[in-house]
C-alpha positions as CSV (number, residue, x, y, z in Angstrom):
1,X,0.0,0.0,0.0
2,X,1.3,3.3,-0.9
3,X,0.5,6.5,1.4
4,X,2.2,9.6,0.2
5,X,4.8,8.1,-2.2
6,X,6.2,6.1,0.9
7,X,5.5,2.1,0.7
8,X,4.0,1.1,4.4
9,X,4.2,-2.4,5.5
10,X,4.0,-4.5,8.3
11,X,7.5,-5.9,9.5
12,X,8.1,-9.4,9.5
13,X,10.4,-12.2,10.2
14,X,9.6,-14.9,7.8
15,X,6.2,-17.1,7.8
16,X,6.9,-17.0,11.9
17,X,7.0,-13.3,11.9
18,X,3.8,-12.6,10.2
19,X,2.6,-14.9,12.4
20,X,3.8,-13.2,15.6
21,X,2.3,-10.0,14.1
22,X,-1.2,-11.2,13.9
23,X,-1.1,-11.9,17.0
24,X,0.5,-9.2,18.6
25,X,1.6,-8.9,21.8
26,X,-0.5,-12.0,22.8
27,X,1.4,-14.5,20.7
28,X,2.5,-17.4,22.7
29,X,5.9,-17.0,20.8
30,X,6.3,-14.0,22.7
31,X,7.3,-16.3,25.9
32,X,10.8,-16.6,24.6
33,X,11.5,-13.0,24.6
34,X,10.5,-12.4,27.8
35,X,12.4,-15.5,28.8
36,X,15.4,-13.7,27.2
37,X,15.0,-10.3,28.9
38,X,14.6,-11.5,32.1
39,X,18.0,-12.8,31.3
40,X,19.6,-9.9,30.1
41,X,18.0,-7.7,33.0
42,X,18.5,-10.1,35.4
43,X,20.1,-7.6,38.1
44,X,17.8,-5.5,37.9
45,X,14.2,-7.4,37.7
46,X,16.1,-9.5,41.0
47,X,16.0,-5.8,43.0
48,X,12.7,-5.0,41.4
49,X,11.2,-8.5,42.8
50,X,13.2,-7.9,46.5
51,X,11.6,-4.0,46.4
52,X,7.5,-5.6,45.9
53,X,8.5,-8.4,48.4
54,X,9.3,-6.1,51.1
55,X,6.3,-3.7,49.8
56,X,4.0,-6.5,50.6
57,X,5.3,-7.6,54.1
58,X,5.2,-4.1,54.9
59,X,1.2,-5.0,54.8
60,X,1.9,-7.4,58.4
61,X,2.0,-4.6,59.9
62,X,-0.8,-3.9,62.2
63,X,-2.7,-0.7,62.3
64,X,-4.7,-0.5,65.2
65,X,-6.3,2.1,65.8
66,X,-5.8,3.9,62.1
67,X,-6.5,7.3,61.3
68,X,-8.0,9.0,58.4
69,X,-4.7,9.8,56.9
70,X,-3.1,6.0,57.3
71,X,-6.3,4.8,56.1
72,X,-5.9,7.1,52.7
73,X,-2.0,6.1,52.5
74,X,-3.3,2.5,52.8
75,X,-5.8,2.4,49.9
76,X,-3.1,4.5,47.7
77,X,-0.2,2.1,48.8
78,X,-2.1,-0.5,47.6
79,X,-2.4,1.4,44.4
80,X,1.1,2.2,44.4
81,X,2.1,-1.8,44.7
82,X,-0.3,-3.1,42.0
83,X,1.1,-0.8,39.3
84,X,4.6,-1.6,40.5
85,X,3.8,-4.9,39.7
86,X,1.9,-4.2,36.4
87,X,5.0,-2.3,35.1
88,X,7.6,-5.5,35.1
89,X,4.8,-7.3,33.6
90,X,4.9,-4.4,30.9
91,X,8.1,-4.6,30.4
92,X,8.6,-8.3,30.0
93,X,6.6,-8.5,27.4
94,X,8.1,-5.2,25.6
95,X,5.2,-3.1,26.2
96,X,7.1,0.3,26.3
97,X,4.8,2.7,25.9
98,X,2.2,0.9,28.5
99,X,4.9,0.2,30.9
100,X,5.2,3.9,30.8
101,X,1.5,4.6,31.2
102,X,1.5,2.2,34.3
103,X,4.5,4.2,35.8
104,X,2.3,7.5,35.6
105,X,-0.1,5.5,37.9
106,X,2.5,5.0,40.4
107,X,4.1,7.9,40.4
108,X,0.5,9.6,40.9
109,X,0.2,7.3,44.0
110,X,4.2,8.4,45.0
111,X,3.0,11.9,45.1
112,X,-0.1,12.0,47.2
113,X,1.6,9.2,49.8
114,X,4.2,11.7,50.0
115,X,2.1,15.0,50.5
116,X,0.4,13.3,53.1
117,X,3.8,11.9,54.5
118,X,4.6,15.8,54.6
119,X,1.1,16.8,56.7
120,X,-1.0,14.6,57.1
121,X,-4.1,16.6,57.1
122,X,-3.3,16.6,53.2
123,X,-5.2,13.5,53.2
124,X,-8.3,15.6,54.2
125,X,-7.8,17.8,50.8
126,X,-7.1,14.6,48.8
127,X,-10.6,13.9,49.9
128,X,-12.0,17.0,49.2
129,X,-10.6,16.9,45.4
130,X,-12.1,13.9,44.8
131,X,-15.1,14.8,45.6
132,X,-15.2,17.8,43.9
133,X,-14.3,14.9,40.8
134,X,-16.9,12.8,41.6
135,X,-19.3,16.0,41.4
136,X,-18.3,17.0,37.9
137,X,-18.7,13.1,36.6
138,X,-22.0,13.5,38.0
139,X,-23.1,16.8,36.7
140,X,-22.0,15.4,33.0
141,X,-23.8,12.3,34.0
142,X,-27.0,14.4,35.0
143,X,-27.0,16.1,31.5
144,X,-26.8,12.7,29.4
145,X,-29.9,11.7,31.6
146,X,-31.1,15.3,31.1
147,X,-31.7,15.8,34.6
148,X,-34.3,12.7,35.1
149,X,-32.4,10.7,37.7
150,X,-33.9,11.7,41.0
151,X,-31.5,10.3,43.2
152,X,-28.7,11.4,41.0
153,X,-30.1,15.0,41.9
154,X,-29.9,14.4,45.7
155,X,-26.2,13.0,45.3
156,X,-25.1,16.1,43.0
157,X,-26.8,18.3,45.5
158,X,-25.2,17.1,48.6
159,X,-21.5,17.4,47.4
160,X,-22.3,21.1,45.6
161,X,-22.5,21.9,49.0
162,X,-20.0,20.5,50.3
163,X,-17.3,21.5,47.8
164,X,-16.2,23.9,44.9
165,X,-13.3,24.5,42.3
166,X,-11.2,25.6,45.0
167,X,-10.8,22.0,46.4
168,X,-9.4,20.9,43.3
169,X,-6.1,19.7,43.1
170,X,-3.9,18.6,40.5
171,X,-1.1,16.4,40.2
172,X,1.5,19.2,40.1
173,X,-0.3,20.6,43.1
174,X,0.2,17.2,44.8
175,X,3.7,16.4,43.8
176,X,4.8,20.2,44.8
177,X,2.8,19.4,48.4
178,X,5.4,16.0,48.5
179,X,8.7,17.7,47.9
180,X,8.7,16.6,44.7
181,X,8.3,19.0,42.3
182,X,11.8,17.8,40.4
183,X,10.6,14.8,40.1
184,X,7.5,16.0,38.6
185,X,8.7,17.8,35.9
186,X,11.8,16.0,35.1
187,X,10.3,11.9,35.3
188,X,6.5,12.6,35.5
189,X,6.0,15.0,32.5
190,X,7.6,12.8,30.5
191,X,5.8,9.8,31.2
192,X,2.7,11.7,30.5
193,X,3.7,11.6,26.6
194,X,2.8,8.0,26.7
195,X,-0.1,8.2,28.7
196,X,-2.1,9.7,25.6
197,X,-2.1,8.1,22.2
198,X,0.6,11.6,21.3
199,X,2.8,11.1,18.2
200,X,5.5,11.0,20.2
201,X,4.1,7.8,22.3
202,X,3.3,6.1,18.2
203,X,6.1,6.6,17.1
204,X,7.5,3.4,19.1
205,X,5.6,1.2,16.7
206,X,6.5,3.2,13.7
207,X,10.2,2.7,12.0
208,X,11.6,3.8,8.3
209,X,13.8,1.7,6.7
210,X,16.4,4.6,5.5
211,X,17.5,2.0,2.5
212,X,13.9,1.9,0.8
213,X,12.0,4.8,2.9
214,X,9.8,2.2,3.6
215,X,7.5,2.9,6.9
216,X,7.2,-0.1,9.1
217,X,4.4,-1.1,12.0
218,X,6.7,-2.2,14.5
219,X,4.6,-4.7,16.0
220,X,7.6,-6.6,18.1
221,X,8.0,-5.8,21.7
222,X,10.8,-3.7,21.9
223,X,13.2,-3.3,25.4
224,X,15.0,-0.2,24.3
225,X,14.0,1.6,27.5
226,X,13.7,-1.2,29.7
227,X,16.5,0.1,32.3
228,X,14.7,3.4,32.1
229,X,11.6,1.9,32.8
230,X,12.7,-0.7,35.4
231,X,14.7,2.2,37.3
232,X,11.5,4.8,37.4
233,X,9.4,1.7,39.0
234,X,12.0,0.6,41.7
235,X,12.4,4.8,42.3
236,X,9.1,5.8,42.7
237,X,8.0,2.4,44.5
238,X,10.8,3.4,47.2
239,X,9.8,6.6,47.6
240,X,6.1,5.3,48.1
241,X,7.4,2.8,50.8
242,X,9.2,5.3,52.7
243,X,6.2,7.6,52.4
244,X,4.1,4.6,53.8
245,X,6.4,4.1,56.8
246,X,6.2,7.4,57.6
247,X,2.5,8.0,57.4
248,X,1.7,4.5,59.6
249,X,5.2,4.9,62.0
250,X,6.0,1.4,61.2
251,X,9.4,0.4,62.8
252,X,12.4,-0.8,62.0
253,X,13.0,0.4,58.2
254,X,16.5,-0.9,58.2
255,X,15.3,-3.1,55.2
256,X,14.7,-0.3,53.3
257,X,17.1,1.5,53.7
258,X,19.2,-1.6,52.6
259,X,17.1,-1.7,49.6
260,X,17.6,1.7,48.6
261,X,21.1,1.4,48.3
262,X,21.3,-1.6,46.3
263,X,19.2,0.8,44.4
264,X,21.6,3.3,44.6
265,X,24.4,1.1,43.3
266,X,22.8,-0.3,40.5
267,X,21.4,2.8,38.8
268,X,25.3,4.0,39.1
269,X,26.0,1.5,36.1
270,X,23.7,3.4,34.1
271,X,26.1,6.6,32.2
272,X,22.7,8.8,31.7
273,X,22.6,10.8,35.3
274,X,23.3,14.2,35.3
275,X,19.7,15.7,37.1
276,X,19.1,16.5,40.0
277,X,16.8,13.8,41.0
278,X,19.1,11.1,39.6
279,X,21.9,12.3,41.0
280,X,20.4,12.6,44.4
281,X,19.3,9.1,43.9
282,X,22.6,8.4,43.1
283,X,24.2,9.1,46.7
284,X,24.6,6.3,49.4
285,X,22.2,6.8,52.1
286,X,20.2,9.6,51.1
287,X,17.0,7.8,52.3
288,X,15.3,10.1,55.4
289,X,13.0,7.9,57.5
290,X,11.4,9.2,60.4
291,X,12.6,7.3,63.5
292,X,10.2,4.7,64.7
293,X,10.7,2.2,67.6
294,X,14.7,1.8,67.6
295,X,16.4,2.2,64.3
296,X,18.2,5.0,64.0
297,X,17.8,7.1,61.0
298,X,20.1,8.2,58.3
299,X,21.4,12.1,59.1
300,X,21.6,12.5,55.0
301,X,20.0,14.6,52.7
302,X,16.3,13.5,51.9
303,X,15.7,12.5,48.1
304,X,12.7,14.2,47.3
């Protein structure tokens, strides 16, 4: 097919590649490569898989009685762990751009668990917000039912009263709240490119052969940002942790901390820090959790 003068086609492999191109990204022969990048990012998925396995024993911890703000970091830790999880599943089956979309999640989740770390009456305007979102849903809701949904009314009714465009808040508001503002517009910003269907998100799955200028769909998983992606996951899953241990005053965080450094070390291999964040990630021990029980806590600078 010709578009322009340029020749498109769909890249292939041979009989098997057409095959795996029907298929897409569920194709059973996709098992081998993800057998293959586990083994080529074997370091890292092994500290990925130690950071969710101390992320979910952090969950024996008892909280007894809980307050509104633990009980808000709880249900957004939660959050925080299933995309953490969804990402390396992502990535193992070279789903860039999704991957990327599922690190948005977290680092959404990172953010509040942090502003709430930072006051914890933050968790009472996270509240607010939402239900100042839950009130616009329903006023668009009440128009597409043109206002014939009596209960609807009631609901829309109660939470105009209760809150207004003021309460809103959005994630820049939330991230700045945490501390985290770098982060924000360095990491986050950019991972909002793939959360839309942007040209610069489908391009991944668009490639020009410069011989015969012709235009490929790239429907192979690809794993050329895989240490980016793996590294943003592990990052922002720490931070959430920390945030979480904070909020709850769990004690002894000395696993953590442990954590974060074979962090630390491993995303020195990488030659592409030279920000701010990363290079505050980079630094041995610059973990800050508030003492609870008796650990002692680092006396370094805070990554935020």
């Amino acid at each position: 097919m010709k578009s322009g003068g340029v020749k498109i086609a769909h890249a292939s492999e041979g009989a098997a590649g057409k095959r795996r191109a029907d298929q897409g990204f569920l194709s059973v022969k996709l098992r081998g490569w993800t057998t293959d990048f586990r083994k080529k990012f074997a370091p890292w998925i092994k500290l990925y898989k130690k950071i969710n396995g101390f992320g979910y024993s952090v969950l024996r911890n008892p909280l007894v009685p809980a307050n509104t703000s633990q009980i808000l970091a709880w249900t957004l830790y939660l959050r925080a762990l299933s995309s953490y999880q969804a990402a390396l599943l992502l990535a193992e089956r070279g789903l860039d751009a999704e991957c990327k979309t599922v690190l948005r999640s977290l680092a959404e989740a990172a953010f509040a668990l942090g502003a709430i770390e930072k006051d914890q009456r933050f968790a009472a305007r996270l509240l607010k917000s939402n239900e100042y979102e839950v009130l616009q849903w329903m006023k668009k809701w009440n128009e597409v039912n043109r206002g014939q949904d009596k209960a609807l009314q009631d609901k829309i009714a109660f939470l105009a009263a209760r809150v207004s465009k003021k309460h809103k808040l959005g994630v820049r508001q939330i991230a700045d709240s945490a501390g985290m503002l770098n982060v924000y517009h360095v990491q986050y910003s950019r991972l909002c490119m793939f959360g839309h269907p942007t040209p610069h998100s489908l391009a991944l799955r668009m490639r020009r052969e410069e011989q015969t200028q012709m235009i490929e769909t790239n429907l192979h998983p690809t794993a050329n940002q895989a240490h980016d992606n793996l590294r943003l996951g592990m990052m922002f899953q720490i931070f959430a942790i920390k945030s979480f241990f904070n909020i709850c005053q769990f004690p002894n965080p000395k696993r953590l901390i442990d954590l974060h450094e074979q962090f630390s070390d491993l995303i020195s291999t990488l030659p592409i820090f030279d920000l701010k964040t990363s290079a505050m990630l980079k630094q041995r021990g610059s973990l800050t959790i508030v003492k609870h029980g008796d650990v002692s806590r680092p006396r370094d600078e805070a990554v935020d």
